[in-house]
Each structure stands twice: as C-alpha cells, then as structure tokens.
N, C-alpha and C positions, 0 to 999 in steps of 0.2 A: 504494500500500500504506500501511494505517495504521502511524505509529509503532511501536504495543506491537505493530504483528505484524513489523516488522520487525525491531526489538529483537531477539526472541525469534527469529526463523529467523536472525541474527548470531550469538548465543550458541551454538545448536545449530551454525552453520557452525563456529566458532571453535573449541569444547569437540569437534570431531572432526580437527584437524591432527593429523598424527602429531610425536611428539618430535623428529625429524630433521628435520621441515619446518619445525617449531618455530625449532627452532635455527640450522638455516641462515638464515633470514628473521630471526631476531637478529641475527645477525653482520654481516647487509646491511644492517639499518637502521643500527646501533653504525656500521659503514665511514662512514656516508651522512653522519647526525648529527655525527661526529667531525670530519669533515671538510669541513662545512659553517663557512658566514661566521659564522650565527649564535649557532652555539654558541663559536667561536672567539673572540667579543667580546665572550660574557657572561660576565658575574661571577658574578651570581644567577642562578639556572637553578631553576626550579618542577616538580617533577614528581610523581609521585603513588607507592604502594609498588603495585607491579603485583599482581593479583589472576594466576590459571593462565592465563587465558582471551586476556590482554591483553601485547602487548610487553611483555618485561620490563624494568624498569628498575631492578632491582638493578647490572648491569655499567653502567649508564648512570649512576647515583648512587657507585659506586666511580670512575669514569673522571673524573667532575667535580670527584671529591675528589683522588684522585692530581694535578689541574692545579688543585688548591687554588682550585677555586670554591665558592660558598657554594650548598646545597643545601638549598632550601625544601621541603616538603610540605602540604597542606591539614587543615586542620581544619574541620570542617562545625556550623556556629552554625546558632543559632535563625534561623527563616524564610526558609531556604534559601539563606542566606549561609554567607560560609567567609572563613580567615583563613590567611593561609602565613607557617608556623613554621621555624626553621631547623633542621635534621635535620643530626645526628652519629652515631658510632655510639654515644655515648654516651644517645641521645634515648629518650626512652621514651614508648612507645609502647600504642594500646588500641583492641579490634579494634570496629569501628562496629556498629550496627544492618543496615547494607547488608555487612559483612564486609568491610570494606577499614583496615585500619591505618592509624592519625592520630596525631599527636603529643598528649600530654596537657601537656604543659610548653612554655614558652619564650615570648618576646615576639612579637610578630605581627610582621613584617617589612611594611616600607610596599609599597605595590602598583606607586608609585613607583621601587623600589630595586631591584625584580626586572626582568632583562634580556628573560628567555626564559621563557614558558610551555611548556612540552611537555602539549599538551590531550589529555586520555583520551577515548575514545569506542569506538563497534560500528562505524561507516561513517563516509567521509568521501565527496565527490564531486569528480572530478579538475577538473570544469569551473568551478564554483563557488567550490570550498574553502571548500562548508558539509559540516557534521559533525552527524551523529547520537550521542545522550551515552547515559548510562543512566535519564534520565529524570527526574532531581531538579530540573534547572535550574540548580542550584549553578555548573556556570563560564559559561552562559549569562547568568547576573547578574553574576558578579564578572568577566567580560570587556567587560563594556558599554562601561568606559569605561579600560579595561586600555592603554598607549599603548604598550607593548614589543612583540617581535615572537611572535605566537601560532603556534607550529610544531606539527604532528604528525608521528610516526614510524606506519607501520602497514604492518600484514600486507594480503598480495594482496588476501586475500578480504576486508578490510574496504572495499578503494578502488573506487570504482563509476566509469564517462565521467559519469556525472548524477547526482545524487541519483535516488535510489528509493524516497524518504518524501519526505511535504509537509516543504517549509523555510518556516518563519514568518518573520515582521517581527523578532522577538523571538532570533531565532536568530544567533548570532553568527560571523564566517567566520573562517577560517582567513588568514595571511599564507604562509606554507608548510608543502606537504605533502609528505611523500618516502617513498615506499612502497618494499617490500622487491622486492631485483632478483630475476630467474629464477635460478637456483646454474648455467644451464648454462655459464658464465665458469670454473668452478672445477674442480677434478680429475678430470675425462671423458676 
C-alpha cells in the first residue's frame, strides 16, 4: 500500500475509536510510559501537543511536570526542519498550517540535552520499529542523527506485526514501542 493511502485509511481508523476506547488505551499507554526505564531517567522529555486523533499527551506533559522534568515541544522551521522549545504552562502558543500547536517563544533547547523523544505518527510496525508520520518529514530529519532514546506510545490500531507501507532508506526507527494493553485486566 502506498503511503498517502495509508495515511489516510489510519486517520479514518483513528477519527472512528469511540471515547471509552479512547480512554482506556490512555490510561495503558500513561501505566506503560510511566513506568518505563526511559522515561524514569529522563530529564528532557520531547513531545508534541496531541491533535483528537492521536495519544494524548496532555496527562503525559502534566505527569512530566509534577516529577519536575523539563518538557520540550517542536516548532517547525523553514525546509522541513524543526526546533524543541521548552513548554510551560506559561508558553505560548500558535496553531500551524497542518493544525497542531507550537511554541512561538523561547530558546531552542540542544538536541543534545533532550533524553527522550516520544515520536508522533499513524502506524508503527512491531517487527521493525519503523513508523509511518504525517508526511512532512520533519522528525524523519531531525532524528537522523538524534543519539537519545526515540520511544512511541500508540493505540492498537496504529501497531501492525510488519509494516504495511514501503519503509525507505530515509526513514528513521524507533528504539521502543509500547502499545496500549486489551482493558480485559480491569473491572470484568
């Protein structure tokens, strides 16, 4: 399957969870994440302001801040480069051309300084730990040569056994992935 048709039947999978399956698959990935090595020993933690579609990571930018980590987000520059600013609740904020809120203020934090990426994407593949983005290329450049640990958090329907799109030369993988558990663990 091509890319843009894959994208695009992701969106449509994603934009039809209901709010309780939503939710539940928060709360599994937050569990997962929280309690994870990686998040445990970073300081700097990079993550994005989630769109409806995508994990949320507002509880995940509050949780980082209650254990007093320092919380980056992207800004997207000229030719398809991007810069991680440091995000408070005091930061302010401006909604992009693609619809995603970016910081308009602050100094760039080194790419060096940041611990943990948590990478946005439609699909990831459990075999690989390659990942399908929205199509800019923006962390597929700025990961090229990123030496911290590149983590995803994702919903069921994002994680494939294989990729299901072509993965390039160009396409950057993942260090770890941790997809949200089944709820059947929980109050049955």
């Amino acid at each position: 399957m091509e890319k843009t048709d894959f994208r695009q039947q992701q969106i449509t999978r994603l934009t039809q969870l209901s709010d309780a399956e939503r939710s539940q698959q928060n709360l599994s990935l937050q569990q997962q994440l929280f309690a994870s090595p990686a998040w445990q020993q970073a300081a700097v933690i990079a993550t994005t302001i989630s769109s409806g579609i995508e994990v949320a990571t507002q509880p995940i930018i509050q949780q980082a801040w209650a254990e007093h980590k320092q919380v980056v987000i992207p800004q997207t520059l000229p030719k398809r480069q991007m810069a991680f600013k440091p995000y408070t609740a005091e930061t302010e904020l401006t909604r992009t051309s693609f619809g995603i809120f970016e910081p308009t203020t602050g100094e760039t934090v080194a790419k060096a300084e940041i611990d943990l990426i948590l990478v946005p994407g439609l699909g990831y593949s459990q075999a690989e730990l390659a990942r399908i983005g929205f199509g800019g290329g923006y962390y597929d450049r700025y990961l090229a040569d990123y030496t911290g640990v590149k983590l995803t958090v994702a919903f069921r329907e994002m994680a494939f056994a294989h990729a299901e799109w072509p993965v390039d030369a160009y396409d950057v993988v993942l260090d770890q992935l941790l997809v949200a558990k089944d709820g059947v663990d929980d109050e049955h």
